[in-house]
Backbone as a ProteinNet text record, in pm:
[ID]
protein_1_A
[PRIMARY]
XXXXXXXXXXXXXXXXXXXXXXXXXXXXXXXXXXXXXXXXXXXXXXXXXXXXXXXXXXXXXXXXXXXXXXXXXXXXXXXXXXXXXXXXX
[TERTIARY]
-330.7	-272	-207.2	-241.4	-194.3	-95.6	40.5	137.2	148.3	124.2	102.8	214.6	386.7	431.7	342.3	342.3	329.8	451.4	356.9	493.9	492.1	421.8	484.4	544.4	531.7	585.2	719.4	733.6	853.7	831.7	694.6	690.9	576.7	599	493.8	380.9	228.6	127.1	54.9	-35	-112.2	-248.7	-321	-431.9	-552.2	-608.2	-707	-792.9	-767.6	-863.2	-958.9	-1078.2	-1177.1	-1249	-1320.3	-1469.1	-1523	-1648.5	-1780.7	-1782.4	-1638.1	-1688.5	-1611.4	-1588.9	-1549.1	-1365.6	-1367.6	-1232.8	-1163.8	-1008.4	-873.7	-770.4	-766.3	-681.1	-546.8	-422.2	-326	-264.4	-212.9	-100.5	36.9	23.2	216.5	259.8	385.3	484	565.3	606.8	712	822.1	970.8	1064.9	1114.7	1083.9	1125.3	1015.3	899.8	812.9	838.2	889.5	923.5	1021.9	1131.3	1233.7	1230.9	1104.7	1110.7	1026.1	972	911	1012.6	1077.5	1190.9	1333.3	1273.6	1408.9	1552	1495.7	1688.6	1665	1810.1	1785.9	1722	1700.7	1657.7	1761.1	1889.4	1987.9	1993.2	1993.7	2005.3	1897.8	1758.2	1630	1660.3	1676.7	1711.8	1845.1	1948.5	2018.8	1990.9	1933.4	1870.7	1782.6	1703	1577.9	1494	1561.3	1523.9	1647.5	1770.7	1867.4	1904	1850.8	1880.8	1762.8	1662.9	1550.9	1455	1479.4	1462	1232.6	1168	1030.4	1024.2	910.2	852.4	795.9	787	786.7	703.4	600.8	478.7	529.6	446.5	513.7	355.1	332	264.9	248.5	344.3	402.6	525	594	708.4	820.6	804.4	914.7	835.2	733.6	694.1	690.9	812	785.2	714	626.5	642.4	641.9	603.1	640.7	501.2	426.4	341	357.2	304.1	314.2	298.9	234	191.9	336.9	400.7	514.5	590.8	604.6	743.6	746.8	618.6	590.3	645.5	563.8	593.9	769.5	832.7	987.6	1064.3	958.5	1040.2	1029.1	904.4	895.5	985.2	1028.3	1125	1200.4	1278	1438.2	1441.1	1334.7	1362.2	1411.7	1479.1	1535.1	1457.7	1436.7	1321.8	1470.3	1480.2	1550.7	1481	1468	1420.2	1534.7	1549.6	1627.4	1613.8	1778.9	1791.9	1821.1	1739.3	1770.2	1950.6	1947	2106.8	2073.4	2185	2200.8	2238.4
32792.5	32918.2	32898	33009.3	32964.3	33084.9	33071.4	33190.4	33192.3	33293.4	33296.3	33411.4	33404.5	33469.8	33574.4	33683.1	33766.5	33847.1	33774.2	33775.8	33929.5	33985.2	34162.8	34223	34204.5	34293.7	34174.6	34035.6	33956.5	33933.9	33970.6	33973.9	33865.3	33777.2	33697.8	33699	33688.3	33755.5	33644.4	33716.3	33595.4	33597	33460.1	33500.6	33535.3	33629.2	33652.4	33572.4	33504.7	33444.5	33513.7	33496.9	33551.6	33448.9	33454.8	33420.4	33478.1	33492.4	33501.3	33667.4	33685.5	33863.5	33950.9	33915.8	34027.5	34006.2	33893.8	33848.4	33870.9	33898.2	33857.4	33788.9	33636.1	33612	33610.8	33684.5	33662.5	33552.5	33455.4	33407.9	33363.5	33328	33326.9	33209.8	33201.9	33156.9	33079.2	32953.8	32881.6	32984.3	32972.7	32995.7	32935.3	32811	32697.3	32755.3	32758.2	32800.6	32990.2	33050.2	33195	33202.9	33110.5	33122.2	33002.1	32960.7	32920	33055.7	33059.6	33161.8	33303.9	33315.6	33422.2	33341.9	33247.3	33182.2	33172	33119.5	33134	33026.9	33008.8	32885.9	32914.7	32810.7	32899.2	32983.7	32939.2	32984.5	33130.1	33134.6	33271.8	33353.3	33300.9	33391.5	33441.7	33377.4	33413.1	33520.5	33495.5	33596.8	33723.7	33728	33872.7	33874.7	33828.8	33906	33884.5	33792	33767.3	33819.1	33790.8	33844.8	33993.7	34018.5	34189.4	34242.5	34213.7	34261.1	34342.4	34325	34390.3	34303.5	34191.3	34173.9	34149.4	34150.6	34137	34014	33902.7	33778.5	33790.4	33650.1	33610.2	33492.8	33494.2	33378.4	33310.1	33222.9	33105.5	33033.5	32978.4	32962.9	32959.2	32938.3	32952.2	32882.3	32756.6	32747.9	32731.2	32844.4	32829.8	32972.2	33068.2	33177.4	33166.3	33266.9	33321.8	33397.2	33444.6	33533.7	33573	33680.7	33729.9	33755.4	33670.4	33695.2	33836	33925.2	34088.3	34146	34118.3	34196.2	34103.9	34010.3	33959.8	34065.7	34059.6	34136.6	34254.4	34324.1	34474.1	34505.9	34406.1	34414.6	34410.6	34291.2	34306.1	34401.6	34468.8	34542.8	34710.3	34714.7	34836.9	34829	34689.2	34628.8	34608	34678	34635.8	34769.4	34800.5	34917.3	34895.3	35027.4	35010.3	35133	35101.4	35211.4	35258.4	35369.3	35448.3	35498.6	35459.8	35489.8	35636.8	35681.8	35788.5	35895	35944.1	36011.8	36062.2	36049.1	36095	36233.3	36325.4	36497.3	36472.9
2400.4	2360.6	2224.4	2131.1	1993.5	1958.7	1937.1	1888.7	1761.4	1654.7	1559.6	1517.8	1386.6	1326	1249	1292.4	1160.2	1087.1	969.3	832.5	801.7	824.1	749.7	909.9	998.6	1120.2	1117.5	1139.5	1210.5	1341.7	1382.9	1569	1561.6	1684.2	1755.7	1783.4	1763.7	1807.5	1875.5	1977.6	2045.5	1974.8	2019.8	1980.9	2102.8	2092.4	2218.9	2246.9	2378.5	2442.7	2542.9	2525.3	2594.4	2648.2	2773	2832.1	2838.1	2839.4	2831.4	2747.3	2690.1	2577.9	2609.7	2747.6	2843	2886.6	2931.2	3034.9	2924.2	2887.8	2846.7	2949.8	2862.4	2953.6	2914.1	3015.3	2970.6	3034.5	2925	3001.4	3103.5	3159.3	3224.7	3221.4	3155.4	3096.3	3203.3	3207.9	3261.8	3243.5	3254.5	3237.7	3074.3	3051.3	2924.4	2873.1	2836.2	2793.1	2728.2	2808	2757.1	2658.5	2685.9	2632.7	2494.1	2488.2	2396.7	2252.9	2306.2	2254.3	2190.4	2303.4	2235.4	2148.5	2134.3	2056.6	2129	2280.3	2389.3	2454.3	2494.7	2532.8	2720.4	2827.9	2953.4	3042.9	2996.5	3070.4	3024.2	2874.4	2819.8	2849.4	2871	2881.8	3023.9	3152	3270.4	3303.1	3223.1	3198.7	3133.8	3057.7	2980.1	3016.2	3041.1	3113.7	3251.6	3329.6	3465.3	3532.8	3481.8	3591.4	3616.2	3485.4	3463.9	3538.5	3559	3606	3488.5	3382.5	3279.4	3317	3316.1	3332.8	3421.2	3531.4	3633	3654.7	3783.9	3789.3	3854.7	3832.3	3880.8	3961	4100	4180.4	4164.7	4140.8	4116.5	4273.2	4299.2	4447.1	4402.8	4578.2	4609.8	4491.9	4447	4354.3	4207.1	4198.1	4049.7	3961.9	3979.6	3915.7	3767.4	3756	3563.6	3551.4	3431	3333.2	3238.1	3261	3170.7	3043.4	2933.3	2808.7	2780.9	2783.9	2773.8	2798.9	2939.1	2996.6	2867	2850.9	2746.6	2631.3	2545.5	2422.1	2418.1	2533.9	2596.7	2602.4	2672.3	2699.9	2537.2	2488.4	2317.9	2256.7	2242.4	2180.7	2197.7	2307.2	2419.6	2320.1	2318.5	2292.5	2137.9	2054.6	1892	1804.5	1773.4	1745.7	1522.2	1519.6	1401.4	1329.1	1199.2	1093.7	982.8	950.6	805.3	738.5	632.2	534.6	494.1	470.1	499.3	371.8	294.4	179.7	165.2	35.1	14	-58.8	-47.9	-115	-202.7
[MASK]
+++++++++++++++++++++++++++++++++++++++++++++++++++++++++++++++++++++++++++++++++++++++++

């Protein structure tokens, strides 16, 4: 899996993996693995966004939750507040 900055947005992008043309696969994320990605540490990623209930958890098994890369993006993208500059009279 390759995460790639893009420099004119500031946001994370994946790169699409496909089989055979058709499949997308998305990822799911460790806990350390997500929160590395959002720049927190795991205590902080589980607090903002596992304890709040704010993304939806993938149970892997019983003690292996994750975290869908798509739902992370999706949740960031909710939580980014965008401004346009505002003509003056």
């Amino acid at each position: 899996m390759a995460i790639t900055l893009d420099e004119t947005t500031g946001t994370k992008d994946q790169e699409v993996v496909t089989m055979n043309g058709d499949l997308t696969v998305d990822p799911a994320l460790a806990y350390k693995e997500a929160a590395k990605y959002v720049n927190l540490s795991t205590r902080q990623f589980r607090r903002v966004f596992i304890d709040s209930g704010a993304l939806p958890i993938v149970r892997v098994s019983e003690r292996r939750p994750r975290v869908r890369l798509s739902d992370l993006n999706a949740c960031l993208k909710s939580r980014t507040a965008s401004f346009e500059p505002v003509e003056s009279i």
